[in-house]
N, CA, C and O atoms as a DFTB+ gen file, in Angstrom:
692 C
 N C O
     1  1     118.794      20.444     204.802
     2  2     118.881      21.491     203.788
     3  2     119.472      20.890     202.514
     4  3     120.522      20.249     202.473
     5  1     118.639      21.185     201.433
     6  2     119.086      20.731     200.279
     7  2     120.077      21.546     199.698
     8  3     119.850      22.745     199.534
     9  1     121.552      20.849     199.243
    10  2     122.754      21.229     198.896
    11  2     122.660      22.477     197.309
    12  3     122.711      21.770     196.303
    13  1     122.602      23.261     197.108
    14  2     122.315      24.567     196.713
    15  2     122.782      23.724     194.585
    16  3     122.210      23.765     193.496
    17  1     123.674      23.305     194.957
    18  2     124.498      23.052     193.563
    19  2     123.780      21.727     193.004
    20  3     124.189      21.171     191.985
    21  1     122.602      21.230     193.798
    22  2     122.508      19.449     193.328
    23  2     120.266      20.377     193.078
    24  3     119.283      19.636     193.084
    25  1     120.176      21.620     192.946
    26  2     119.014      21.944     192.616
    27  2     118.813      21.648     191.069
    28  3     119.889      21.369     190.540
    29  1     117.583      21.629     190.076
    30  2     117.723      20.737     188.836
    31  2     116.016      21.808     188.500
    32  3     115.345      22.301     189.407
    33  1     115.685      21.914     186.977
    34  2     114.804      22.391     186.523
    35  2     113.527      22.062     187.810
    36  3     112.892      22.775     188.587
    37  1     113.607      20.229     187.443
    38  2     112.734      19.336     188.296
    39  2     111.788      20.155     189.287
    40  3     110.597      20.449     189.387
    41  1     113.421      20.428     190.204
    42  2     113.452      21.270     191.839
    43  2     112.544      22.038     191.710
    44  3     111.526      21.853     192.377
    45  1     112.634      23.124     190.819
    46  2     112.021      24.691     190.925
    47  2     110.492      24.444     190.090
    48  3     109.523      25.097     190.479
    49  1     110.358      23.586     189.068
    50  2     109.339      23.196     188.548
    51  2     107.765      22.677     189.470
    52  3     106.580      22.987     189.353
    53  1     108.528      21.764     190.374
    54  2     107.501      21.264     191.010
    55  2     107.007      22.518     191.736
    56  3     105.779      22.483     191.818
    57  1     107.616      23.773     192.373
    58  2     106.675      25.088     192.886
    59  2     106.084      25.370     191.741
    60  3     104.865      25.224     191.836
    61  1     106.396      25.674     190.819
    62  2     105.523      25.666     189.888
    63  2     103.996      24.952     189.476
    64  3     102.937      25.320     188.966
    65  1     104.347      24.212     189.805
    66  2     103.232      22.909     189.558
    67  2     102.102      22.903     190.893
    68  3     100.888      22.703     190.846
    69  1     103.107      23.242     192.264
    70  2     101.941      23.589     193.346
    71  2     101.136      24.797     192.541
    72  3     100.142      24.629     191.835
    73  1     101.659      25.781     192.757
    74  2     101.196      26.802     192.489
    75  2      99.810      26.828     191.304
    76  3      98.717      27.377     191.446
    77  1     100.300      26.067     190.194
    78  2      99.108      25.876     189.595
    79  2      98.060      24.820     190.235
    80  3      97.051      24.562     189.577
    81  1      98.237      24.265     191.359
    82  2      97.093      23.269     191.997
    83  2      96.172      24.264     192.437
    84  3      94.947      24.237     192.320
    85  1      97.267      25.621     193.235
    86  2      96.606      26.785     194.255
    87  2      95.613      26.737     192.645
    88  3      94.705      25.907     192.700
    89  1      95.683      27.302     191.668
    90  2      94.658      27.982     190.640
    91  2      93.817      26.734     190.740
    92  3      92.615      26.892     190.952
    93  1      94.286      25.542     190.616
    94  2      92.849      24.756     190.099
    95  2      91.943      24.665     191.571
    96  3      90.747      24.917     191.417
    97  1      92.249      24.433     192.556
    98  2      91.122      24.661     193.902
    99  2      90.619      25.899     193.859
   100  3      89.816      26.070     194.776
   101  1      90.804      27.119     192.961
   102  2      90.316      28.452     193.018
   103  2      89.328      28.070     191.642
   104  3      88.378      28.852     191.631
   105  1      89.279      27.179     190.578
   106  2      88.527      27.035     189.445
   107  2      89.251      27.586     188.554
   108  3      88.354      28.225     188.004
   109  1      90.133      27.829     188.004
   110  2      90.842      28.887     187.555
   111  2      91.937      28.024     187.026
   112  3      92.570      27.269     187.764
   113  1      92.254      28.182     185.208
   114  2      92.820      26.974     184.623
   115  2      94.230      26.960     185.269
   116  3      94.693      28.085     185.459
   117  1      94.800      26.193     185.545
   118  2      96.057      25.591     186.339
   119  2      97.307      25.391     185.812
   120  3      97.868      24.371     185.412
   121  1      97.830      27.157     185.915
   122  2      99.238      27.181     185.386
   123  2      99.811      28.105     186.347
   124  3      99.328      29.205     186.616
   125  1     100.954      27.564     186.894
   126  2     101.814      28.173     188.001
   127  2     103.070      28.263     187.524
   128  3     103.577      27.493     186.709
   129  1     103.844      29.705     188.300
   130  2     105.129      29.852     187.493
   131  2     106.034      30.552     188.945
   132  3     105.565      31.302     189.801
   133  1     107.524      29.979     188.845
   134  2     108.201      30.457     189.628
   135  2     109.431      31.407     189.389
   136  3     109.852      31.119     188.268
   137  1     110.073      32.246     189.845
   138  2     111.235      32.858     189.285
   139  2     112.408      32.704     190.350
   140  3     112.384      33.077     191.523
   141  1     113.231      32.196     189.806
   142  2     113.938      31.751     190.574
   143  2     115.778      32.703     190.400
   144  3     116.506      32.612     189.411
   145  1     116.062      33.476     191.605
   146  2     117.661      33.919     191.359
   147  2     118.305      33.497     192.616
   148  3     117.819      33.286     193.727
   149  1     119.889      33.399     192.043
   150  2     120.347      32.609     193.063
   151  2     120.237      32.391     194.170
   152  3     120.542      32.909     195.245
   153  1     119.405      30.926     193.543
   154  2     118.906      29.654     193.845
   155  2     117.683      29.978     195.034
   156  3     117.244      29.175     195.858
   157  1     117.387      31.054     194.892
   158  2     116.124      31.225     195.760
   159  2     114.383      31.519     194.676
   160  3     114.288      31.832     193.490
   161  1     113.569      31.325     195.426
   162  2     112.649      31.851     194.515
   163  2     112.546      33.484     194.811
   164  3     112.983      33.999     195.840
   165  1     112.066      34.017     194.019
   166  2     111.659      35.375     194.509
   167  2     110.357      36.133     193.649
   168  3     109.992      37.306     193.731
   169  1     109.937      35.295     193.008
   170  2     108.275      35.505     193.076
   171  2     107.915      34.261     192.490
   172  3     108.705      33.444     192.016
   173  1     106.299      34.134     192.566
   174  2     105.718      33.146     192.361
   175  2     103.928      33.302     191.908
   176  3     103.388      34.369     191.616
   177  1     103.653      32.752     191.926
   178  2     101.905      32.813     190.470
   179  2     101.468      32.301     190.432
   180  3     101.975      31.179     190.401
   181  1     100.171      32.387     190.391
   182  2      99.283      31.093     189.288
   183  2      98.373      31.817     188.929
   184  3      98.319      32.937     189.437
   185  1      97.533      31.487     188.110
   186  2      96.563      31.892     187.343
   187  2      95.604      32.361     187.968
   188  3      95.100      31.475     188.659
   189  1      94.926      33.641     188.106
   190  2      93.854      34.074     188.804
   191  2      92.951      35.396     187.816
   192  3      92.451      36.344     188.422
   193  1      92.860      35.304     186.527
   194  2      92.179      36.265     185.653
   195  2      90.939      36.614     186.168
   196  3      90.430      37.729     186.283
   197  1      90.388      35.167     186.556
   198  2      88.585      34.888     186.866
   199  2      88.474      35.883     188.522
   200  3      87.906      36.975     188.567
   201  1      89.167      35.192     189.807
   202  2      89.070      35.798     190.446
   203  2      89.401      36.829     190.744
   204  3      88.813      37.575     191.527
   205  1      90.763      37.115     189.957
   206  2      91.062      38.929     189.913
   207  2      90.104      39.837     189.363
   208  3      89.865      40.989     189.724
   209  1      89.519      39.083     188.324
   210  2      88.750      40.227     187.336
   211  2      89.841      41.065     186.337
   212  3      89.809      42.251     186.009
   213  1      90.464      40.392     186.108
   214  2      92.072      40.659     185.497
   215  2      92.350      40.051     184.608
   216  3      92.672      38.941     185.033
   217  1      92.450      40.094     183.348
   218  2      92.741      39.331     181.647
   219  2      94.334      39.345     182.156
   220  3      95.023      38.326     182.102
   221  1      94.560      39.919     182.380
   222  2      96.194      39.875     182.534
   223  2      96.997      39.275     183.687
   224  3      98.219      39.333     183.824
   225  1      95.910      38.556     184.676
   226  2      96.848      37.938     185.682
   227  2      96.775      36.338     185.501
   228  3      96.155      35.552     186.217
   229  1      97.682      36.005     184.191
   230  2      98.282      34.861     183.959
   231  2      99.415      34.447     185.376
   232  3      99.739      35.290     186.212
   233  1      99.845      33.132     185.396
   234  2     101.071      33.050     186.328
   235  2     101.814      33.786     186.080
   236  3     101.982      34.699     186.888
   237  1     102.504      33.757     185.022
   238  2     103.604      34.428     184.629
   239  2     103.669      36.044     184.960
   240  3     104.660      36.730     185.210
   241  1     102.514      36.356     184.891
   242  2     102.717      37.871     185.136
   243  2     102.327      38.353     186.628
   244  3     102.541      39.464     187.112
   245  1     101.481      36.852     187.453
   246  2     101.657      37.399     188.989
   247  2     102.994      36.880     189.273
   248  3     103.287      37.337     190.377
   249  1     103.796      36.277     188.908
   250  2     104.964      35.841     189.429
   251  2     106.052      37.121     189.104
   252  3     106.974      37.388     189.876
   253  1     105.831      37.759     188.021
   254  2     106.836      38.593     187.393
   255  2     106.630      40.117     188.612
   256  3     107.549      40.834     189.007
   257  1     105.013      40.252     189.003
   258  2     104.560      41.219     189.547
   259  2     105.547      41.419     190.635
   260  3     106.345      42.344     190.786
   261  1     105.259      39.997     191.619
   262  2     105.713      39.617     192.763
   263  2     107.453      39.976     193.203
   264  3     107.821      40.629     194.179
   265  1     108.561      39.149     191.867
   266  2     109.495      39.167     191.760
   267  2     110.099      40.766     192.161
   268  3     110.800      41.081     193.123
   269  1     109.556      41.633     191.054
   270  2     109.455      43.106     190.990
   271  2     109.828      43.964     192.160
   272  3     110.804      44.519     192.666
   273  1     108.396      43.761     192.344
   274  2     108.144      44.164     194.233
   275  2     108.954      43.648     195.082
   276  3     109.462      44.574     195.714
   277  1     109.275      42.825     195.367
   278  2     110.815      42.151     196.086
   279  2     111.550      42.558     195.978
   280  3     112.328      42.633     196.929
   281  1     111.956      43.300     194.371
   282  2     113.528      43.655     194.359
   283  2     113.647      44.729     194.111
   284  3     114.697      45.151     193.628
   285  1     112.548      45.545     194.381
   286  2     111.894      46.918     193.962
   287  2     112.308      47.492     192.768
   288  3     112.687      48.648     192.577
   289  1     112.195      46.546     191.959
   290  2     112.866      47.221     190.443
   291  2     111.964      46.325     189.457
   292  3     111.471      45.200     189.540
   293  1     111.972      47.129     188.689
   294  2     111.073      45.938     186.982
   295  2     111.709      45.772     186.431
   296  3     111.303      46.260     185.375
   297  1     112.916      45.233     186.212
   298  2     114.146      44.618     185.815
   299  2     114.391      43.517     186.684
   300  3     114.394      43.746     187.894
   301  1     114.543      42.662     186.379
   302  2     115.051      41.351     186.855
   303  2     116.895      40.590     187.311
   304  3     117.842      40.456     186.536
   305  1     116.871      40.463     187.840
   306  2     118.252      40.084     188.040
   307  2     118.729      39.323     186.447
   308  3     118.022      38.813     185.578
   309  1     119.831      39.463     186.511
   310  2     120.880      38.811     185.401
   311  2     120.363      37.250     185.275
   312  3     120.007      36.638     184.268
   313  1     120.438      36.850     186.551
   314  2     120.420      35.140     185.995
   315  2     118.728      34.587     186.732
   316  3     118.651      33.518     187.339
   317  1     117.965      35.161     186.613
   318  2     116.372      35.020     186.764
   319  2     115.974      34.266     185.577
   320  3     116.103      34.428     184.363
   321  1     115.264      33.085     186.602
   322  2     115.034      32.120     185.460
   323  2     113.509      31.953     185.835
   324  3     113.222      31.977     187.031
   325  1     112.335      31.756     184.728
   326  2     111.093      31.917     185.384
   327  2     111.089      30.131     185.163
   328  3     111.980      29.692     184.435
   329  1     110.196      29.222     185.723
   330  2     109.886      28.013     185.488
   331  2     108.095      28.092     185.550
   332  3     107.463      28.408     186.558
   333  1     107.629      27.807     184.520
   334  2     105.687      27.888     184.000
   335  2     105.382      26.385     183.415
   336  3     105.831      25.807     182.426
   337  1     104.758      26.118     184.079
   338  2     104.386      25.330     183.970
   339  2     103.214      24.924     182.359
   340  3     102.705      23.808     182.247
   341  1     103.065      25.661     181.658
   342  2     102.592      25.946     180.020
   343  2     103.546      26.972     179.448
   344  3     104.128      27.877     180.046
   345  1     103.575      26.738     178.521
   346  2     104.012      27.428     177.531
   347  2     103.437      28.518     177.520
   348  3     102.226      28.500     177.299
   349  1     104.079      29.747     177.741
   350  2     103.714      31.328     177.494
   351  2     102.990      31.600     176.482
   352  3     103.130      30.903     175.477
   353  1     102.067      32.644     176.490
   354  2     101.303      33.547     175.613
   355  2     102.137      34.402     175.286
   356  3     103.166      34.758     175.861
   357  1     101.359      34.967     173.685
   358  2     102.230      36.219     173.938
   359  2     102.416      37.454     174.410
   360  3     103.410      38.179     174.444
   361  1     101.037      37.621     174.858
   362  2     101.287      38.364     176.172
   363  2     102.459      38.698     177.571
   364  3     103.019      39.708     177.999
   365  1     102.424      36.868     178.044
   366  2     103.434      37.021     178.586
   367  2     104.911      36.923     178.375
   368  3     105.703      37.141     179.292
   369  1     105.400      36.489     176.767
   370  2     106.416      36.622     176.352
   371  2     106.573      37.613     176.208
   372  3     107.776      37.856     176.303
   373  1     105.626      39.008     175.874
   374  2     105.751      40.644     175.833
   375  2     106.598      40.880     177.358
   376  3     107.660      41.503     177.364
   377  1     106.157      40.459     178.299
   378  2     105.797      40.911     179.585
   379  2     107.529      40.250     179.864
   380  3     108.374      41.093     180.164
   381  1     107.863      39.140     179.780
   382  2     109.339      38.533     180.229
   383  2     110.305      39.298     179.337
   384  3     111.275      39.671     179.996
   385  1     110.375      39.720     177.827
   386  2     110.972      40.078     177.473
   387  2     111.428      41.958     178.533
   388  3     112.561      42.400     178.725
   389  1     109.992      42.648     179.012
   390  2     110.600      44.114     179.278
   391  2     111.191      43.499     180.582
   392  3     112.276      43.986     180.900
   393  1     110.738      42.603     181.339
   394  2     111.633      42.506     182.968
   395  2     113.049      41.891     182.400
   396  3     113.880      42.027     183.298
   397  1     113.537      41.372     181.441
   398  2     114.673      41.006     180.964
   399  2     114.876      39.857     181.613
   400  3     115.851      39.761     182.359
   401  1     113.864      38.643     181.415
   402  2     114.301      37.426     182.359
   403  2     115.344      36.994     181.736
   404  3     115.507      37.368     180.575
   405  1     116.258      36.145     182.321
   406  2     117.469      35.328     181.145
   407  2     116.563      34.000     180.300
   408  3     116.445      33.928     179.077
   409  1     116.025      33.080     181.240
   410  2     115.711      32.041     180.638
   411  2     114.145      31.651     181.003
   412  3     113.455      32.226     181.845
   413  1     113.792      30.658     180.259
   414  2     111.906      30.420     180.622
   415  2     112.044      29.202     180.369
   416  3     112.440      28.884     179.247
   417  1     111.669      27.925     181.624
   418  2     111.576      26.720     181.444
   419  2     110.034      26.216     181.361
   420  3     109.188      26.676     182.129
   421  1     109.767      25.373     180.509
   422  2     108.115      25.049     180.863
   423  2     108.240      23.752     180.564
   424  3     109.016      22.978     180.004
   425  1     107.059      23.778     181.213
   426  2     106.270      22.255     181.195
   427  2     105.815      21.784     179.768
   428  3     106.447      21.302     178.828
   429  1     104.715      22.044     179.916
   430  2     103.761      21.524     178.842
   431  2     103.993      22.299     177.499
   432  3     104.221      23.487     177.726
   433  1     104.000      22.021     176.350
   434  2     103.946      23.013     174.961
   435  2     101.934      23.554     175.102
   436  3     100.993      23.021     175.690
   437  1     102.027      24.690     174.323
   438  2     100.394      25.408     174.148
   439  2     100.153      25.544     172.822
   440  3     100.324      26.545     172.126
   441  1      99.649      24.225     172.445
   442  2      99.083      24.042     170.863
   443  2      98.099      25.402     169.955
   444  3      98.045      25.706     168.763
   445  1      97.534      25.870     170.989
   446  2      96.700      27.067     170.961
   447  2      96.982      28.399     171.166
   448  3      96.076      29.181     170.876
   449  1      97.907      28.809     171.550
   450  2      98.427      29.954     172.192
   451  2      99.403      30.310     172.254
   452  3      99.566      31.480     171.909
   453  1     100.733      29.439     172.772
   454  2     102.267      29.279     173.090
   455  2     103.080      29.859     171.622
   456  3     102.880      29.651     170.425
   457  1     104.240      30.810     172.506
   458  2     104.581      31.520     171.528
   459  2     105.777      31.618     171.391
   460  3     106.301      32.655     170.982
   461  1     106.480      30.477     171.729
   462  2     107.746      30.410     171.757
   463  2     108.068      29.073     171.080
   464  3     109.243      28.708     171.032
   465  1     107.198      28.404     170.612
   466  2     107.793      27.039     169.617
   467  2     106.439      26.887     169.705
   468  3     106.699      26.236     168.693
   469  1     105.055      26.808     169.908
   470  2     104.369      26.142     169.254
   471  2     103.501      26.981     168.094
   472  3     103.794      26.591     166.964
   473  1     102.561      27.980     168.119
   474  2     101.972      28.688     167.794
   475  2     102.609      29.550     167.185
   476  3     102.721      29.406     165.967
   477  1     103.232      30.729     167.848
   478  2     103.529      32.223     167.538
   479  2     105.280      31.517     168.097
   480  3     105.709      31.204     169.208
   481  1     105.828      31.497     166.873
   482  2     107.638      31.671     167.345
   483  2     108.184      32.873     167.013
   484  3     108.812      33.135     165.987
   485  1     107.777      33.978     168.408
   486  2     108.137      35.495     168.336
   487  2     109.580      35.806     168.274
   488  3     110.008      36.906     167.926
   489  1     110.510      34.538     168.715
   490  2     111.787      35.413     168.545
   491  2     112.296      34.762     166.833
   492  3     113.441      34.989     166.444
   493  1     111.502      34.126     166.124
   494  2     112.104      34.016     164.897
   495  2     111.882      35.070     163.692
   496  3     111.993      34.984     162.469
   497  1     111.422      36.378     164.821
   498  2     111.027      37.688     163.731
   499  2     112.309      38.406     163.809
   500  3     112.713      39.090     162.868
   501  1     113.112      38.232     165.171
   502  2     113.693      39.187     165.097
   503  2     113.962      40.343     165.156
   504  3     115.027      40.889     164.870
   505  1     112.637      40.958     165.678
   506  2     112.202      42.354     166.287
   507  2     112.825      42.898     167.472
   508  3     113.157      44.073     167.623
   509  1     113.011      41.591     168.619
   510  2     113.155      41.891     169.977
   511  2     114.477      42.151     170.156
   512  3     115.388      41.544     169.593
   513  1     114.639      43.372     171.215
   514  2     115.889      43.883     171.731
   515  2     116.617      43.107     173.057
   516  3     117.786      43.258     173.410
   517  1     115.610      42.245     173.682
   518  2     115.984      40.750     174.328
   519  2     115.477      39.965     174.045
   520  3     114.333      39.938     173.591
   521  1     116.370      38.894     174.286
   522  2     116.058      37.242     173.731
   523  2     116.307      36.565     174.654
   524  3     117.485      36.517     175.008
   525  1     115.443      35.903     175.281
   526  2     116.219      34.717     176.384
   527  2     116.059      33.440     176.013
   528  3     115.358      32.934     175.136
   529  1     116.654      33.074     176.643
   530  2     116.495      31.433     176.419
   531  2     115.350      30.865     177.040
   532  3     114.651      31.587     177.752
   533  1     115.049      29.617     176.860
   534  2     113.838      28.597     176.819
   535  2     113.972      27.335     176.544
   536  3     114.200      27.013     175.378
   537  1     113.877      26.517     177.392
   538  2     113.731      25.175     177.198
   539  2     112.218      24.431     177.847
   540  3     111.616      24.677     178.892
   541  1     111.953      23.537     176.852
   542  2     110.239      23.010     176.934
   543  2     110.442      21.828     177.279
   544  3     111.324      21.160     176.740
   545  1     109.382      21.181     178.585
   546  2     109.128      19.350     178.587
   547  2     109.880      19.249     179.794
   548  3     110.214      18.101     180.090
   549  1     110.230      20.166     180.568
   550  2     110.606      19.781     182.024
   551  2     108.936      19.386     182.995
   552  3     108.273      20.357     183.360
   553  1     108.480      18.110     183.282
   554  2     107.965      17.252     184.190
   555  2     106.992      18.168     183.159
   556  3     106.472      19.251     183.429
   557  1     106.911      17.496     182.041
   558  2     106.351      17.580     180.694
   559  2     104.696      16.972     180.892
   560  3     103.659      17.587     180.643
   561  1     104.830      15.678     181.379
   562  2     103.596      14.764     181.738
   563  2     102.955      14.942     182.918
   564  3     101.776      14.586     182.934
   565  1     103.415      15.398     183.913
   566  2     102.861      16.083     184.931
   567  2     101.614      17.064     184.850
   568  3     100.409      16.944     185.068
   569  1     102.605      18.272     184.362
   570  2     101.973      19.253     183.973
   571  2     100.851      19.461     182.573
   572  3     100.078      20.418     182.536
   573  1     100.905      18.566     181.632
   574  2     100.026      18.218     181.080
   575  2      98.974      17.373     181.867
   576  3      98.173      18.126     182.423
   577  1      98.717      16.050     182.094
   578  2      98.203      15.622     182.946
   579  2      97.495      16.730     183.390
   580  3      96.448      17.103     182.862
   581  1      98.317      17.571     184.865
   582  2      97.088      18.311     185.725
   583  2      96.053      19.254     184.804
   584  3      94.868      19.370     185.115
   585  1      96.700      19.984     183.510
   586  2      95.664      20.353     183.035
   587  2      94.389      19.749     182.321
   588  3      93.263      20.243     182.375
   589  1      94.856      18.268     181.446
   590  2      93.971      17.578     180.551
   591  2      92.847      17.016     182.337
   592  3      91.621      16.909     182.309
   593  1      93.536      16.815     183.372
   594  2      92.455      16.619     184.693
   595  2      91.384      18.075     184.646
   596  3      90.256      17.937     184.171
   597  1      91.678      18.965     184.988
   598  2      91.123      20.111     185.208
   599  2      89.914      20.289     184.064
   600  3      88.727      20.453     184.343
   601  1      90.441      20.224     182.802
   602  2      89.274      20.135     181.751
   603  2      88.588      19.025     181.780
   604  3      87.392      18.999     182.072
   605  1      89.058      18.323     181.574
   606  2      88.076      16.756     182.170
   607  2      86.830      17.112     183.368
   608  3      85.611      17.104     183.202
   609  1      87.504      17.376     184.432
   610  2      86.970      18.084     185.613
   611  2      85.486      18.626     184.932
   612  3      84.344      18.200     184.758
   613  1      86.233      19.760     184.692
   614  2      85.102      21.373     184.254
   615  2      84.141      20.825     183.101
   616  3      83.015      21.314     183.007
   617  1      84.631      19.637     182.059
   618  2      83.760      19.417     181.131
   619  2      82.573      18.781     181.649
   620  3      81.486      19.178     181.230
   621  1      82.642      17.512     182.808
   622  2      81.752      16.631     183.633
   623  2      81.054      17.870     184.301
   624  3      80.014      18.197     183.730
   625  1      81.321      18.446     185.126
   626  2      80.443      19.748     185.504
   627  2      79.402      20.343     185.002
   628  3      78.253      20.627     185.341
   629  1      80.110      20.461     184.087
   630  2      78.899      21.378     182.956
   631  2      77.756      20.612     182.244
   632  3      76.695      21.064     181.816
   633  1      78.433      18.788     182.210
   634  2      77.713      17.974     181.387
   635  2      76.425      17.987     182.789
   636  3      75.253      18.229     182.500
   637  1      76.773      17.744     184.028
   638  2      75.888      17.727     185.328
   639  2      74.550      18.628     185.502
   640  3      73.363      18.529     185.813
   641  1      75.643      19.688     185.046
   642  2      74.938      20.964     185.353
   643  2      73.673      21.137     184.705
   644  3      72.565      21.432     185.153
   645  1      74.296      20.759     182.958
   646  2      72.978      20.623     181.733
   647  2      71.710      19.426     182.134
   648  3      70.579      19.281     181.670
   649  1      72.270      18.864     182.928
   650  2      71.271      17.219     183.405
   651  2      70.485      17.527     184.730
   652  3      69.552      16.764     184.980
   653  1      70.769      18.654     185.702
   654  2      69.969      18.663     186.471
   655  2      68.902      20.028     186.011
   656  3      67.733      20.077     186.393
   657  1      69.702      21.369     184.908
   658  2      68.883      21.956     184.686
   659  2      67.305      21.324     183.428
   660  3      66.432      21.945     182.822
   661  1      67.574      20.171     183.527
   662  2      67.217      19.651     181.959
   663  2      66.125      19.108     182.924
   664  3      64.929      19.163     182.638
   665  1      66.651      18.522     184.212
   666  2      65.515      17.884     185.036
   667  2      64.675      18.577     185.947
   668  3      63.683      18.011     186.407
   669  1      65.067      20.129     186.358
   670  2      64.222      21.238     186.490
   671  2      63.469      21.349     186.018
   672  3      62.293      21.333     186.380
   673  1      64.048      21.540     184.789
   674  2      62.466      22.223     183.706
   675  2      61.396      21.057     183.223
   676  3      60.257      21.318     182.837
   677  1      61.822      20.046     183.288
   678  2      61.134      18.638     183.035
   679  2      60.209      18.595     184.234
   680  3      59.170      18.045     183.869
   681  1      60.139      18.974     185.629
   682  2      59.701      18.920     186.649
   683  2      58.904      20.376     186.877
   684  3      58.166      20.752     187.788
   685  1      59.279      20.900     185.899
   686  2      58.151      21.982     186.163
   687  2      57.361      21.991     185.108
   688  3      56.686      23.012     185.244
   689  1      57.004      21.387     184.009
   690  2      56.322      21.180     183.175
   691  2      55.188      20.105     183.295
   692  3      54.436      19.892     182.343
């Protein structure tokens, strides 16, 4: 049993990081998120929009779902820390701010989307009635990596896909 006080972003990150593998064997872009209160997890996510049929089931928000239901409340414990493996939308920065997480660790920054330092920096408006904390670049290269794999992946696919339909129609002509 691992000693409770020697746990590290690292620790809770790497469920994270499974979790987004679970999305990429489902096809489904590969971001997993854990929530973690003392020192246990108590929900967990990954990305399933495609197979849900759901715009809204990012990790973050099946993990937040999950957490919920566990503690039968949509409020979050005091020291609930989510670990995501990308940088939040703002969607799901909407979504962490009403469960009142304390803190949000991620992986990778989201050049495109991410709304907490890259894109959209929502708490530098000053609107919000919670603010949590956030720190970015925990197993930073990892989690980049598995995604720049996954698109790599899906791009060769499609290049395949265009080469055998290209040799269909060439064969029926």
């Amino acid at each position: 049993m691992t000693d409770v006080t020697q746990l590290t972003d690292e620790y809770w990150m790497q469920f994270a990081y499974e979790q987004a593998a679970i999305a990429a064997s489902k096809q489904e872009i590969p971001v997993g998120a854990v929530i973690v209160s003392q020192n246990r997890i108590i929900g967990a996510g990954h990305n399933a929009p495609i197979s849900l049929n759901d715009p809204t089931a990012h990790a973050e928000v099946q993990a937040l779902r999950q957490a919920c239901t566990n503690l039968n409340n949509y409020r979050l414990p005091e020291d609930a820390v989510l670990y995501v493996t990308l940088e939040p939308c703002t969607m799901c920065v909407g979504a962490l701010i009403h469960a009142r997480v304390s803190k949000v660790v991620f992986g990778a920054t989201e050049p495109k989307a991410g709304s907490l330092m890259s894109v959209r920096r929502l708490f530098e408006t000053g609107y919000y009635n919670h603010v949590f904390e956030y720190e970015a670049g925990c197993m930073q290269e990892q989690c980049s990596q598995q995604l720049s794999n996954f698109f790599k992946k899906r791009r060769e696919q499609k290049r395949l896909q265009k080469l055998q339909e290209k040799s269909l129609n060439d064969q029926n002509h």
